[in-house]
C-alpha positions as CSV (number, residue, x, y, z in Angstrom):
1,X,85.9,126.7,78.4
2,X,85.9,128.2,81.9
3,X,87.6,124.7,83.1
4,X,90.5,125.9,80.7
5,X,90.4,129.3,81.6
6,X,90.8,128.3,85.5
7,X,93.6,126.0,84.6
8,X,95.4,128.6,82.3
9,X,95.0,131.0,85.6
10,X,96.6,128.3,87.9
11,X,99.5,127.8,86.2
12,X,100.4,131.4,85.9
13,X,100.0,132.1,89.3
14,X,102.2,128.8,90.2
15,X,104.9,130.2,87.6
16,X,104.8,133.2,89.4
17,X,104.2,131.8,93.1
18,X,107.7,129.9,92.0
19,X,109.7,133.1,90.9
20,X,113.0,130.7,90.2
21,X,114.5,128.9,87.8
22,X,113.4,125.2,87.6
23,X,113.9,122.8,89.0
24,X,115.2,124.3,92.3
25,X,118.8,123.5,93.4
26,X,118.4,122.2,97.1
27,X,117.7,122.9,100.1
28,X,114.3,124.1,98.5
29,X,113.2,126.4,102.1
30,X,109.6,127.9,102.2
31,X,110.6,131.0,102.8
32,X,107.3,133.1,104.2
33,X,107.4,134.7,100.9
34,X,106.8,131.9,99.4
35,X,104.0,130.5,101.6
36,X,99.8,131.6,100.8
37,X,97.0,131.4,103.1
38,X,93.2,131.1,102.2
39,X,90.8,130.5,104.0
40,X,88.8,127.3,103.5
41,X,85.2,126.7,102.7
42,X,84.9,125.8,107.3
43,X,86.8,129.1,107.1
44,X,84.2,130.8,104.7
45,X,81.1,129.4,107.4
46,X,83.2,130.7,111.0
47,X,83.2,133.9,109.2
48,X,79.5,134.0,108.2
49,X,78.7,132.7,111.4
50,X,80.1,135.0,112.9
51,X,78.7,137.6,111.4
52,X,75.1,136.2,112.1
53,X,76.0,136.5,115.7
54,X,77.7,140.1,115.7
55,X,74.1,141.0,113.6
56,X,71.8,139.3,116.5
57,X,74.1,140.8,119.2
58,X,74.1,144.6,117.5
59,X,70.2,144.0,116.7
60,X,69.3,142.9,120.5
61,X,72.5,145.0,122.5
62,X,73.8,141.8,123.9
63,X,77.0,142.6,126.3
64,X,77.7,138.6,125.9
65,X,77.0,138.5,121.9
66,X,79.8,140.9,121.5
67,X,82.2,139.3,123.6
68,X,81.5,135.9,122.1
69,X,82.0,137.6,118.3
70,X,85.5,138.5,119.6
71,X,86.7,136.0,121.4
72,X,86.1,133.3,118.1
73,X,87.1,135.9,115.9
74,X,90.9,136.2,117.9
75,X,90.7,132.4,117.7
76,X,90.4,132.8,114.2
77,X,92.9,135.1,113.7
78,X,95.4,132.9,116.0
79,X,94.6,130.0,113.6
80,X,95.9,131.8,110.8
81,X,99.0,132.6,112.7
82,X,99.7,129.0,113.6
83,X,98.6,127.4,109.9
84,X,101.2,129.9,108.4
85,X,103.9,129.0,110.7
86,X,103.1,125.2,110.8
87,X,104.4,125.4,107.1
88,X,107.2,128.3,107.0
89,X,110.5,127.4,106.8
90,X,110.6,124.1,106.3
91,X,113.4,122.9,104.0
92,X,113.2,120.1,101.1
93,X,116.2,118.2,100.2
94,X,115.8,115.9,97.1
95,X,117.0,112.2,98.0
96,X,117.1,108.8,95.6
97,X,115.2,107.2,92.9
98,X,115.2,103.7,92.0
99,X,115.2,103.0,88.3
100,X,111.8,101.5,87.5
101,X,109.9,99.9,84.3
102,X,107.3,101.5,82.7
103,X,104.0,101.5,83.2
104,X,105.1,101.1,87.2
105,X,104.9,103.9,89.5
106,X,108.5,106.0,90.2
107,X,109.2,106.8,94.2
108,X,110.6,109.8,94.8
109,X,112.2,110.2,98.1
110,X,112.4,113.6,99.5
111,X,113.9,114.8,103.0
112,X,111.9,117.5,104.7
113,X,113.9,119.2,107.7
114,X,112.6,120.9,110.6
115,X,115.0,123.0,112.0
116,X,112.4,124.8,115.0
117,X,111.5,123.9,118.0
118,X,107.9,123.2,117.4
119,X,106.6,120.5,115.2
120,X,105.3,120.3,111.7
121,X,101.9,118.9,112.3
122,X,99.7,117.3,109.6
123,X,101.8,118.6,106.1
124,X,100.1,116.9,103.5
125,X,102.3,116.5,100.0
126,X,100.9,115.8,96.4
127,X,101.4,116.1,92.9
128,X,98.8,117.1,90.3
129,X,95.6,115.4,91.3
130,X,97.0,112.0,93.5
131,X,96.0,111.7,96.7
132,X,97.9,113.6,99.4
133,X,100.6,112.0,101.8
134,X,100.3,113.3,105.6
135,X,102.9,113.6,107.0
136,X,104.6,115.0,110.6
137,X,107.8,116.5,111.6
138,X,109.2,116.3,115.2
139,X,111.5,119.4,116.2
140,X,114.9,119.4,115.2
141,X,114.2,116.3,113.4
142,X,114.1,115.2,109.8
143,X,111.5,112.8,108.0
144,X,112.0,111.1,104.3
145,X,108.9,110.6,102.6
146,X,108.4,109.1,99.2
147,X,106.2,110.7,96.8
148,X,104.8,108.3,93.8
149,X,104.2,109.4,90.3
150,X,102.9,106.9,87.4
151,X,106.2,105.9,84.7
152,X,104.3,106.7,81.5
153,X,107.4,106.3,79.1
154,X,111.3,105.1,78.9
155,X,113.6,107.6,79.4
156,X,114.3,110.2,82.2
157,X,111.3,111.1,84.6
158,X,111.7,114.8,86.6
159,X,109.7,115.3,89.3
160,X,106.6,117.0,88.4
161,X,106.0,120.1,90.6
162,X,105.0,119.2,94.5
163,X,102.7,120.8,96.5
164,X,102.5,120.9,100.2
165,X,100.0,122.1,102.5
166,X,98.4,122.3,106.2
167,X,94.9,123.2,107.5
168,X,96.4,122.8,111.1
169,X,95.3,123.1,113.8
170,X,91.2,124.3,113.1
171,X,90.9,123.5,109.3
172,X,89.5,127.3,108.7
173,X,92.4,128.3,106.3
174,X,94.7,126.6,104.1
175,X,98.8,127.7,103.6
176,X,100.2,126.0,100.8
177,X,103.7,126.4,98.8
178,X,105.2,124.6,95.9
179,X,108.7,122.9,95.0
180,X,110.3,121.6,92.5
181,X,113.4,119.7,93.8
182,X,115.8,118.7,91.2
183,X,115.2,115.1,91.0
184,X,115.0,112.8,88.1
185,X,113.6,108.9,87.9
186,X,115.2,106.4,85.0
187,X,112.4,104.5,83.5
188,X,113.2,101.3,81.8
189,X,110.9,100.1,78.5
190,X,108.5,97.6,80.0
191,X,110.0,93.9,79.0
192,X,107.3,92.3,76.5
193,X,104.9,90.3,78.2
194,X,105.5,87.9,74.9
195,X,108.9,88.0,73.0
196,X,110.7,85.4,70.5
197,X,112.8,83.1,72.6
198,X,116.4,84.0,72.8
199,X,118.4,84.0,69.6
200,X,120.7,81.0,70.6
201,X,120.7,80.2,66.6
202,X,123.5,81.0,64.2
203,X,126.1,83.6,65.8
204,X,124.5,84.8,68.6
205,X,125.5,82.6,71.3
206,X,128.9,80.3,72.0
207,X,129.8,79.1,75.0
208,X,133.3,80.3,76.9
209,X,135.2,78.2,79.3
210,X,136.8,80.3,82.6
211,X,138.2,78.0,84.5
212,X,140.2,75.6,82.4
213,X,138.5,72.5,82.9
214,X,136.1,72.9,79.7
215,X,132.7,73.0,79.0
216,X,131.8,68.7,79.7
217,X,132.7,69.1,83.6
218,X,129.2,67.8,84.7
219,X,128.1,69.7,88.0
220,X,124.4,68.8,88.3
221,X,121.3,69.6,87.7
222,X,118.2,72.3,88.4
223,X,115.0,73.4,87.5
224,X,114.1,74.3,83.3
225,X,114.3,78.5,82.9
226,X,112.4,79.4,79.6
227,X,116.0,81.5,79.1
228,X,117.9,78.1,78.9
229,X,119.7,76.7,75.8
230,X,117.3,73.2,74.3
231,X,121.0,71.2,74.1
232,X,121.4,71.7,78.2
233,X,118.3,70.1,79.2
234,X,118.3,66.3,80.1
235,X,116.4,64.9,78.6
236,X,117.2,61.1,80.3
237,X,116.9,62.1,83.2
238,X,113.3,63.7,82.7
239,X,112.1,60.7,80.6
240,X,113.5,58.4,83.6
241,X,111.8,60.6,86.7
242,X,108.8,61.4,84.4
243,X,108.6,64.8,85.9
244,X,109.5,68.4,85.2
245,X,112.1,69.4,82.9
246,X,116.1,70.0,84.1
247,X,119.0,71.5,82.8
248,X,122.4,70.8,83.2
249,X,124.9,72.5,85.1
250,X,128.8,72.2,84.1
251,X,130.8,73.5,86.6
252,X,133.7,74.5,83.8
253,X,132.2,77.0,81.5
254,X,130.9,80.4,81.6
255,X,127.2,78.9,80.3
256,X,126.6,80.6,77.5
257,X,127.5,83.9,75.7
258,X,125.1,85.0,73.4
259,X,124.4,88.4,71.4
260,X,121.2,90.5,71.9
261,X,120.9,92.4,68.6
262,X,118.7,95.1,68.0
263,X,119.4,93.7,63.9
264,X,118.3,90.4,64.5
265,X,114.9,91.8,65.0
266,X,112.4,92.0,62.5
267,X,111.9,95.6,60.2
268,X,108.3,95.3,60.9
269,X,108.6,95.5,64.7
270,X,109.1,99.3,65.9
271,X,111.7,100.5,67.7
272,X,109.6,100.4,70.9
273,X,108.7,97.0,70.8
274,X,112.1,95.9,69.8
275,X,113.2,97.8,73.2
276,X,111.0,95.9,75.5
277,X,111.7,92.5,74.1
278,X,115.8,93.1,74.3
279,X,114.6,94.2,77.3
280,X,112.9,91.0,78.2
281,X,115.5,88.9,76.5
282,X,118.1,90.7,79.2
283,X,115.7,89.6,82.3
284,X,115.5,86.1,81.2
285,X,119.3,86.0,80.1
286,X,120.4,87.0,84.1
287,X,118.0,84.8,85.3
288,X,119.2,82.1,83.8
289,X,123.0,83.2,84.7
290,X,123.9,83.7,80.8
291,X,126.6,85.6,80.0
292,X,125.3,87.7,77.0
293,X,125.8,91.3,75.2
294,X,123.7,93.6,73.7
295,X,124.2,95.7,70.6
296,X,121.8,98.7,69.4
297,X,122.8,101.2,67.0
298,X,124.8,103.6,68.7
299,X,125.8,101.4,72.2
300,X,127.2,98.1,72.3
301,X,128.2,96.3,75.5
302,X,131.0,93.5,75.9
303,X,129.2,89.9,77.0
304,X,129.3,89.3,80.3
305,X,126.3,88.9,83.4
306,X,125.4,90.0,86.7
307,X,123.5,92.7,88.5
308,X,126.0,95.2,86.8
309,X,125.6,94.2,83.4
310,X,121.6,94.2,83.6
311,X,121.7,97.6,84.9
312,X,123.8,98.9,82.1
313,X,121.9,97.1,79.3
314,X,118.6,98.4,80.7
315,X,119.6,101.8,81.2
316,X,120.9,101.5,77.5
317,X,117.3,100.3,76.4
318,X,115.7,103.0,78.3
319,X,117.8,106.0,76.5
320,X,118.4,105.0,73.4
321,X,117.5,108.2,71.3
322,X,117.4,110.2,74.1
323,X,120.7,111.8,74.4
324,X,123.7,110.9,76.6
325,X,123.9,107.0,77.6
């Protein structure tokens, strides 16, 4: 109960620490409104410390009590200075994010600026309750960082609020801020770590000469992929050599062409499951250099292969449902 109470607290005071619309269009700067200092629980004991020692020096008049009080409380009061302006002003500029599976962890890369003359010494950046990323930023310089955040689901991942802080240079208080840089991760459905092999049966598949010189051109051969049609393995020369399977290359045809259908799958599968094996069935498919296409009920994609088509079928796996392709 108080847990949830204290947790209910925290977020208000982070909506209002905010005060903008979210997420933040960039360059997020910590303006020095928007930057709180606390002392820390070393903070807490230099203060009760020193107020043990003001007490003895009162109780017993000593001249060099006093001026010790004084002197470590300025230092004090200088720390807070410098811990404030360690953080102020720094600016956040939201960089790239590599498309990831789910299940992995999304990096987001962010570009913090320094634009003083000093350096930013010891900012430490987090989100929710991972560990913190130190960082340092040499004047007039820039630094990219990449901040990692578990890929739960498919779909589109923003980038949960960040928090950045610095007990520099004595540890007795703590400035902090928070941002929320307009930044989004796409999140592929994890390909099943066991799918049906690829529908080469009925339909689905057909090979597609580009060259002219048809599909019997022998070219050589290579090492058995799990992704590779039965009628191209050779089998002679595997029963002479006695060794691993291999599969034929022809240098005249475009392979195969085959058809991953989100029909063809069975009605007692669910629609996640069909996602990550189409989305297998795609991995396996480019690995082998197949030439194949993909149809789901509201995309379909033409056959062909490559880096390019892979990207497009995934990123059609890890929408679907989700709005705008």
């Amino acid at each position: 109960m108080v847990a949830a109470l204290r947790n209910r607290l925290r977020e208000a005071f982070v909506r209002w620490a905010l005060r903008v619309r979210l997420p933040e269009p960039a360059p997020i700067v910590l303006t020095q409104r928007r930057v709180y200092v606390l002392p820390t629980r070393a903070g807490l004991a230099y203060a009760a410390a020193l107020g043990v020692i003001l007490l003895g020096a009162m109780n017993y008049n000593l001249s060099l009590g006093h001026a010790l009080v004084f002197l470590l409380g300025g230092l004090g009061i200088v720390a807070i200075l410098h811990t404030f302006r360690n953080l102020a002003l720094v600016a956040i500029r939201p960089g790239r994010c590599e498309p990831v599976f789910s299940g992995s962890l999304a990096r987001f890369d962010l570009v913090l600026d320094n634009q003083r003359p000093d350096a930013r010494t010891s900012l430490r950046l987090f989100t929710g309750d991972e560990a913190p990323l130190e960082i340092d930023i040499a004047p007039h310089a820039s630094t990219v960082t990449s901040v990692k955040v578990l890929a739960k689901k498919r779909g589109w991942l923003p980038m949960p609020r960040l928090t950045i802080e610095t007990t520099w240079p004595l540890g007795l208080v703590r400035a902090w801020s928070y941002a929320v840089p307009d930044l989004n991760c796409l999140v592929y459905p994890a390909p099943a770590a066991k799918a049906p092999p690829l529908p080469w049966s009925g339909e689905s598949a057909r090979g597609s000469a580009r060259d002219g010189r048809g599909a019997d051109d022998f070219s050589g051969l290579r090492s058995h992929q799990v992704a590779d049609p039965p009628r191209h393995i050779a089998w002679k020369a595997v029963a002479r050599q006695d060794g691993p399977l291999l599969t034929k290359l022809f240098s005249g045809a475009a392979a195969q062409q085959l058809w991953l259908d989100w029909g063809a799958l069975s009605d007692a599968i669910d629609a996640e499951q069909r996602l990550s094996i189409l989305a297998r069935w795609m991995i396996d498919a480019d690995a082998a250099g197949l030439a194949w296409g993909l149809r789901l009920p509201a995309v379909q994609l033409a056959p062909d292969n490559g880096p390019a088509q892979l990207s497009a079928g995934l990123r059609a796996l890890a929408l679907h449902n989700h709005g705008a392709q």
